[in-house]
N, C-alpha and C positions, 0 to 999 in steps of 0.2 A: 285155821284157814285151809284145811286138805282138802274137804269138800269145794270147794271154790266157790264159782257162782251159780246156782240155778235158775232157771229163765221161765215162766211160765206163759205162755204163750195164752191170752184172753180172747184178743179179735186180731183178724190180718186182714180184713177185706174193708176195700176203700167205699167211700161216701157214699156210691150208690149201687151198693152191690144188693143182690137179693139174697144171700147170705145173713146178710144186717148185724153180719158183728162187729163192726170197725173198727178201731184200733185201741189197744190197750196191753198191757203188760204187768206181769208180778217180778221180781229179781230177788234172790234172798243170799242172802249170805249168814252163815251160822243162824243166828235167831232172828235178825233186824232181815224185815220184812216191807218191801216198796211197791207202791206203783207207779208205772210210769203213764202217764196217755190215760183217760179215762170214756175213751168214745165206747165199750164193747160195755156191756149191756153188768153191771159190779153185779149186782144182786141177785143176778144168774146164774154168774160164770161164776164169782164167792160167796156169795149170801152173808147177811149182815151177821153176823157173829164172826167170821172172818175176815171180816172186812175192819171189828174193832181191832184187831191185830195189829194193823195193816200201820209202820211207824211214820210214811209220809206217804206225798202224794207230788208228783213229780210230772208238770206239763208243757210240752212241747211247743203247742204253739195254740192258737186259737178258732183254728176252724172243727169244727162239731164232731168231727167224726174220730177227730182227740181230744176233746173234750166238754164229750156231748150231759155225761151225768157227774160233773163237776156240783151242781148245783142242788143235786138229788143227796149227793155224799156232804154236803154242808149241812144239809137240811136234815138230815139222817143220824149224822153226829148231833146236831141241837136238840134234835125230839125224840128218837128212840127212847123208849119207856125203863131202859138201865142201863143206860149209857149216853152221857153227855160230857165233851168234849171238841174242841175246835178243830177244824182240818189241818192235818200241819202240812203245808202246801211248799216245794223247792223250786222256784223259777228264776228267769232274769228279770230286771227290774223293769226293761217293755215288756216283755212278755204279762209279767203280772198289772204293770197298770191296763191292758187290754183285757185282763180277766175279771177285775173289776169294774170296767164299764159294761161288758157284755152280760155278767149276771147282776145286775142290780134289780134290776125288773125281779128276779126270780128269790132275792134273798133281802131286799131292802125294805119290807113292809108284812105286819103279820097281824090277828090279831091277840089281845091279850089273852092273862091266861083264864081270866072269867067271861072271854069268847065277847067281851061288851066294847073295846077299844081298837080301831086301830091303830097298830103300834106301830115305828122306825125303829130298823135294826141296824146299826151298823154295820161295815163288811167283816171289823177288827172283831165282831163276834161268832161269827163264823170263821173266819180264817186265821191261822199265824203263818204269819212269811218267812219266808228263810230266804235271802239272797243267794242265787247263782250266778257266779260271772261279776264282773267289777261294773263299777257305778261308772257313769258317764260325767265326764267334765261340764257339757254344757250340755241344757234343754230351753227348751218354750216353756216360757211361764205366764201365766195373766199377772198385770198389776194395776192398782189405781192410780186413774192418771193426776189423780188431786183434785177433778170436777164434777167425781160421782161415775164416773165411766171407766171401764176397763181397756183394758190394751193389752196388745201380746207383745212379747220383745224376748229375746235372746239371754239367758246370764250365765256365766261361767262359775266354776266351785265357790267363789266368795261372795258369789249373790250378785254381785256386780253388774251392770249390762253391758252385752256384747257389741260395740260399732257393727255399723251392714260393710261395711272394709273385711270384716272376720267372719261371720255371720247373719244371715235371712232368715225369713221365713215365706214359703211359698206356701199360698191356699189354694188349693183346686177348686173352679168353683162348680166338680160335678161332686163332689164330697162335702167340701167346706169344711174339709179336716187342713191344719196345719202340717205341714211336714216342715225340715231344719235344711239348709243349703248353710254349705259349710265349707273357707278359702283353706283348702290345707297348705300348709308351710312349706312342705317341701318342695310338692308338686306346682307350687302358686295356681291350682288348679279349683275349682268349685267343684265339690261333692256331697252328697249324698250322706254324711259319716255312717247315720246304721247302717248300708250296705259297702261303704268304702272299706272301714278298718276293720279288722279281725280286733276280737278281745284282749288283742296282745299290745296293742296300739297304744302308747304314754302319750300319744298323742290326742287321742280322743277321752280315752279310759282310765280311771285309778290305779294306781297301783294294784290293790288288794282284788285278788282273783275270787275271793269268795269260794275257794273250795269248802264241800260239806264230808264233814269226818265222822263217819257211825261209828259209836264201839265196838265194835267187832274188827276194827283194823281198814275198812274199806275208803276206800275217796269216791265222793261224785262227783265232777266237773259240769261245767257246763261249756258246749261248744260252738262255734258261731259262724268261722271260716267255711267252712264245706256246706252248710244249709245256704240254699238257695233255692226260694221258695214262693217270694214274694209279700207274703205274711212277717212279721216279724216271727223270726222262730229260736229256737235253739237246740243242737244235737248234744248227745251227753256222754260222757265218758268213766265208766265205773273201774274202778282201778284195787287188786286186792297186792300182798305181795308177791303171785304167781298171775294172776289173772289180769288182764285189762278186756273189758268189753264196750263197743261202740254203736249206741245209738243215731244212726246218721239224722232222725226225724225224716220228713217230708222235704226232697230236693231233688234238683235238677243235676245229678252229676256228672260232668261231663268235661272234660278235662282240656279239650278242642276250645269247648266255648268259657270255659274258667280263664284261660291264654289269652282268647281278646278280651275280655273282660277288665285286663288288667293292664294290657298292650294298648288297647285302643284309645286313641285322643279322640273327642268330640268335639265338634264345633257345637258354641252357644246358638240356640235360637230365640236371641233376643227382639223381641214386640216395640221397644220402647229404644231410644240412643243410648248406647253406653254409657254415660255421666249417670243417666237416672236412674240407668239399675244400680249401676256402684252406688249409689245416695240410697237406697230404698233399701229400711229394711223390712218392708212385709212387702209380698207382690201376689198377684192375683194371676194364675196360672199353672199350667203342668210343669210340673218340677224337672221333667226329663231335657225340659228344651234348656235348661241353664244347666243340666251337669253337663263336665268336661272328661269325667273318668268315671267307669264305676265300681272296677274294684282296685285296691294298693297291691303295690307288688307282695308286700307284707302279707294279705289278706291271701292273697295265689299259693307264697308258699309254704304257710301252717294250712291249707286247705288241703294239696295234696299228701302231706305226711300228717295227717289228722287220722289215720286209719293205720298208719306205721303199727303193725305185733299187735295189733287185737283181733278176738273175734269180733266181726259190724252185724247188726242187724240192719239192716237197709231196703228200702222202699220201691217197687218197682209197679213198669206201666207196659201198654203195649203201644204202637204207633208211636211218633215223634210227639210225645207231653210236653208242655213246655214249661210242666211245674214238678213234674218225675222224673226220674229215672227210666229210660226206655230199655228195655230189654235186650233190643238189637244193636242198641250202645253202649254194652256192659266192657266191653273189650275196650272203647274207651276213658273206661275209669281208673282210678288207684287202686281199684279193687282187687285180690286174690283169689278165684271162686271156691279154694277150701278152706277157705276162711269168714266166707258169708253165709247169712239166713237170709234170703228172701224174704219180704212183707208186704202189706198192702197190696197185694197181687189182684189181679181182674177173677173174678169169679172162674173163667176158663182158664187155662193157662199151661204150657207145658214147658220144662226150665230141666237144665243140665247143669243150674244151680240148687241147692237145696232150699225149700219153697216152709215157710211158715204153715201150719193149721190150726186154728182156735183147736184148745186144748192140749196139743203139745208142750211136753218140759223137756226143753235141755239143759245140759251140764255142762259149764268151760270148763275143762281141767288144766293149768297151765297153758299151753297155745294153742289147743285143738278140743272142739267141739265135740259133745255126742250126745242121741237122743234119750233120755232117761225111761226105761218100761220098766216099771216096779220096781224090780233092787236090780237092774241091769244097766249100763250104761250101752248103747250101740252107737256103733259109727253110721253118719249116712254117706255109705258106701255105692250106692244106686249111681245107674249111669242115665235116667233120667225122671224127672219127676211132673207127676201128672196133676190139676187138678179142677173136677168137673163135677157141677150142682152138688156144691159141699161132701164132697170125697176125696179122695186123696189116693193117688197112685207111685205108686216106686216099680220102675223098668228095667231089668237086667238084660242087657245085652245076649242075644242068643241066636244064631245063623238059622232058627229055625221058629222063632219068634212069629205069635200072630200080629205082631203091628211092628208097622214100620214105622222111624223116627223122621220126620220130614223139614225141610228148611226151606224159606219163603222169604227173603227180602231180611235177614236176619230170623225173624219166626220161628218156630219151633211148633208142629203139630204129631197128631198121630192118626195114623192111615192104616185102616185094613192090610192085611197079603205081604205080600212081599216086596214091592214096590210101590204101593200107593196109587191109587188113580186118578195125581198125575195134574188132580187140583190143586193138591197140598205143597207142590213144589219137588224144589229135588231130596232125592231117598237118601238117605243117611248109613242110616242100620235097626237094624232090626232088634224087635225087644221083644222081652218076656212079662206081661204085666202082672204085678200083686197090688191086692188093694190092702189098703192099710186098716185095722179094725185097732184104734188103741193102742197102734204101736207095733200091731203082730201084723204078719204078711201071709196073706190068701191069695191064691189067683184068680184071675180078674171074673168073676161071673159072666158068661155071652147070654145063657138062657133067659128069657125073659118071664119066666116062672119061677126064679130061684133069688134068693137075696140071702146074706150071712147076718146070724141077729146073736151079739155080745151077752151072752146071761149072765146074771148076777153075781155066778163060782167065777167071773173073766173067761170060762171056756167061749168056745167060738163057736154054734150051727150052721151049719148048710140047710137051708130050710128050702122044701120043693114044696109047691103050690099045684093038685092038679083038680079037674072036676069032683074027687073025692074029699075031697078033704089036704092035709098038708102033711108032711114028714120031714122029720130033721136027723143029722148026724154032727157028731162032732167033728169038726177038721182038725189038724195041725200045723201048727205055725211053723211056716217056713223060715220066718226071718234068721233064727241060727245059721241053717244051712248057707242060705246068701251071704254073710258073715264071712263065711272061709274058716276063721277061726271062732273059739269059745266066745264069748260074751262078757267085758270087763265088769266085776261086782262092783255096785253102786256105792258100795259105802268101803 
């Protein structure tokens, strides 16, 4: 376990970035090899021989841009021409019945193999499940009502049905999807339970937490508390004997509004007199107007020590999101900023947190982070980071810096001169930029005939472009020098 964990960095950039990697991750530990999120483009970024490696497949939640070639990798695993084998998939048990309705279109029909029938696939032949997180006491189920017709109704563990005294079911009728209203015990309150309880809850949840154990020593958990997202999702927690690392997924963190969330009493907005909603157990309506609470104190406080001694990778936006993390509300989280990665980042973006880039590996070694460049381990020691139409910049503070670090409403930009002109907000301090080539640090190009282009040997070019034709030199990597000291060996 000395190595710890390595982190390979697939896609950071959100749903509609023109970037178009979105999100995806590799984590390895001695040999066992994971992904988490499958939105960045596998057969790009790994190529299918890599990807047979590859011992699970680990998904967050269900919007596209986490797992957009989910479906591509089932289908990949069945027909590849020497290699066939199921995806072996680590979720929660909503998470994964949402991952089977949303690819059935894409995996439930084929045709045979003398191209003459079409065929039905099951999903059990593409996929093996592996439970994250414990099972729920109660769900919606269909049953027959004994006249040929179905019903939905509530049953607890023994199959049994639930009175609407304990539990509903509310149908939106912009959806027509069921959701679960649920009288909790203590609170004599109506809730929501998948947003009410934390995984921790004997109240809603089994016993058995479902942790998943690789040979190699490591745990993956799955988390619940802290994602806030709207989506059913789940955050993850990778745990070695030295290491713990945290996936927050896609959430709204905010510690302000995690407080009422959990403080707040609601009044019902009942359509109907009281007697007949208590009598009713299905009702036709938005579910928001009959909760009374919507998160447990419980759920508040494994939320904010959900990040207690790991390094987080975690999710960020710009302006007030109301399904992210905003930027200018990072000071309101449980967060540490030497302790996080930045993700999901806007395409533009300038952060005095250290920022994700497709392609990046880093390494947790015990409590503290650093970026892996060949057999080098470096700290990201930068006092600010930049990053603009798929580039990536690292800012050392310098009194004589071409760019100023500028602050806006929370914001963070970078401004020409010395002070900024003054659109950008107020002046900060002044930096020195290097742009990042693979990990090595060059400074920043102004010339608009000059670009730096990575050869083959990893050396670096300065390449100048002029009416004649073009010339290049080698440069040298700064990055040691900004370092201060040596550079820890990676292995």
């Amino acid at each position: 376990m000395g190595d710890g964990i390595t982190l390979h960095i697939l896609g950071d950039y959100g749903p509609f970035s023109r970037m178009g990697k979105s999100i995806g991750y590799q984590i390895a530990v001695g040999e066992s090899r994971y992904l988490i999120d499958c939105g960045a483009p596998l057969f790009q970024q790994i190529g299918g021989h890599m990807l047979k490696g590859i011992k699970g497949l680990i998904i967050t939640h269900c919007h596209d841009d986490h797992k957009r070639w989910f479906s591509d990798l089932a289908l990949f695993n069945m027909y590849a021409p020497d290699f066939s084998t199921r995806v072996s998939l680590l979720t929660s048990e909503d998470v994964h019945q949402e991952i089977i309705r949303s690819s059935g279109p894409a995996l439930d029909k084929s045709l045979s193999s003398d191209s003459k029938n079409v065929t039905d696939i099951g999903y059990e032949d593409y996929v093996e499940h592996t439970m994250l997180g414990p099972r729920a006491r109660y769900r919606i189920v269909s049953k027959d009502d004994g006249a040929g017709k179905t019903r939905l109704c509530v049953t607890g563990e023994d199959g049994a049905e639930v009175g609407p005294d304990r539990a509903k079911i509310i149908i939106n009728p912009k959806t027509k999807m069921p959701r679960l209203l649920f009288k909790d015990p203590d609170y004599s309150e109506w809730v929501e339970p998948d947003s009410f309880y934390s995984f921790s809850s004997r109240v809603f949840y089994g016993e058995e937490q479902n942790l998943y154990w690789d040979a190699e020593g490591f745990t993956i958990e799955a988390l619940k508390a802290p994602v806030w997202h709207g989506v059913t999702g789940i955050g993850l927690r990778i745990r070695t004997a030295e290491e713990t690392l945290v996936f927050s997924s896609d959430t709204i963190h905010d510690k302000e509004l995690w407080e009422e969330l959990c403080r707040e009493k609601r009044e019902q907005r009942l359509a109907m007199p009281g007697k007949e909603f208590e009598a009713s157990s299905v009702i036709c309506g938005d579910i928001n107007d009959f909760i009374e609470r919507a998160w447990s104190e419980e759920r508040y406080r494994d939320a904010v020590t959900a990040f207690d001694g790991a390094i987080v990778v975690h999710d960020i936006s710009l302006g007030r999101s109301v399904v992210h993390t905003s930027y200018e509300r990072l000071h309101k989280t449980t967060l540490r900023r030497e302790d996080v990665i930045l993700t999901h980042s806007p395409d533009k973006i300038t952060s005095e947190w250290v920022l994700c880039k497709a392609g990046k590996t880093f390494g947790i070694r015990g409590k503290r982070f650093f970026e892996v460049v060949g057999d080098k381990l470096y700290r990201m020691n930068a006092d600010v980071y930049h990053k603009e139409e798929g580039r990536y910049f690292a800012g050392y503070k310098n009194d004589k810096g071409r760019y100023t670090v500028c602050e806006k409403a929370g914001k963070l930009s970078l401004s020409s001169g010395e002070e900024g002109d003054g659109r950008h907000g107020r002046p900060l301090y002044r930096v020195e930029l290097y742009e990042d080539i693979s990990g090595k640090y060059f400074p920043k190009i102004e010339r608009e005939n000059a670009r730096y282009l990575e050869r083959r040997d990893g050396r670096v070019e300065l390449l100048e472009f002029t009416d004649k034709g073009s010339r290049g030199k080698i440069v040298e990597d700064q990055r040691e020098r900004l370092q201060q000291k040596q550079p820890i060996p990676a292995s």
